[in-house]
N, C-alpha and C positions, 0 to 999 in steps of 0.2 A: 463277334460271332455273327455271321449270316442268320437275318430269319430267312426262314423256307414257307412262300404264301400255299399254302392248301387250297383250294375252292371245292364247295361242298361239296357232296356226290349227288345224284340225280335222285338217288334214295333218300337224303339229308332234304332235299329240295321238296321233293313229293309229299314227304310226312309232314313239312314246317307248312306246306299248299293245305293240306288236310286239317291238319290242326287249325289252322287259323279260319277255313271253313266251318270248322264244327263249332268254333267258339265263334265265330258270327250267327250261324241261327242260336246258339242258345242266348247270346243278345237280344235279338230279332223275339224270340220268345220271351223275355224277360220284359220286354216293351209292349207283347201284346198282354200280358199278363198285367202290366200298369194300365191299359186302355181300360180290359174289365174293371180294376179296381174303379175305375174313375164312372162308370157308367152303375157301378154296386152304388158309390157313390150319389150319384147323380137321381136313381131311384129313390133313397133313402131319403135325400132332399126333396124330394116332389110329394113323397108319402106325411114329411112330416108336417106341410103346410097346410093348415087348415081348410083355406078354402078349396081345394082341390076338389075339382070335379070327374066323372065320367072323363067327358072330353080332354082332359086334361090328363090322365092316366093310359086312356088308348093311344094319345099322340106321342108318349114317353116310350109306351110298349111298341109300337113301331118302329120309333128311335134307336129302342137297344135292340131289336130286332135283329133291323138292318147292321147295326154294330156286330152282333154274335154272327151274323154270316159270313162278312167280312173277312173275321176273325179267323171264324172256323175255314176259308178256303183259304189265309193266310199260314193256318197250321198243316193244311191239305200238303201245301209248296215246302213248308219246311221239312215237313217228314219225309215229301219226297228227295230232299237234299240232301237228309241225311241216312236214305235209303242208298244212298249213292254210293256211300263209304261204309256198309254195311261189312262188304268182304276185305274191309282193309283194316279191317281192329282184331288184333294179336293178343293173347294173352301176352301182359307186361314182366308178370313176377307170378309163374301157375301158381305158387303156394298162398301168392294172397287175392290172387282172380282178378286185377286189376286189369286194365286194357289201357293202349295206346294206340293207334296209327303204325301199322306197321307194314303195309302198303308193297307186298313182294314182287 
């Protein structure tokens, strides 16, 4: 029996583009979500060392300062990423309100 090669359609193509998009920023977000952890962290460690001083608390609150800004213009870019595929999520199945890519 002959196979018969198919190549996807330009729609199969776009939605697999899309998806694999959206599932990198929610990477991208699961990584900075481990940054904070590490800086919660990292406070936690500084507070519980006795000696700690003044000077030694202002230069950590700087630290995560500059971390949470970072961040925060990290989550800026992703949301605008995912502002992008905003008009291309289809209800999946209306009766259970799911969505997918569906990219007309």
């Amino acid at each position: 029996m002959e196979t018969i090669q198919t190549t996807p359609s330009r729609h199969d193509d776009r939605r697999k583009a899309i998806t694999e998009l959206i599932e990198a920023v929610a990477k991208e977000q699961e990584a900075l979500a481990r940054i904070l952890e590490a800086e919660h962290k990292k406070i936690e460690k500084v507070t519980e060392l006795c000696d700690t001083d003044v000077d030694d608390l202002v230069q950590i609150d700087k630290s995560v300062e500059r971390v949470l800004a970072a961040v925060t213009r990290l989550e800026l870019a992703l949301q605008l990423k995912l502002d992008l595929f905003h008009d291309c999520l289809c209800p999946d199945d209306p009766r259970t309100g799911g969505y997918e890519p569906c990219c007309k």
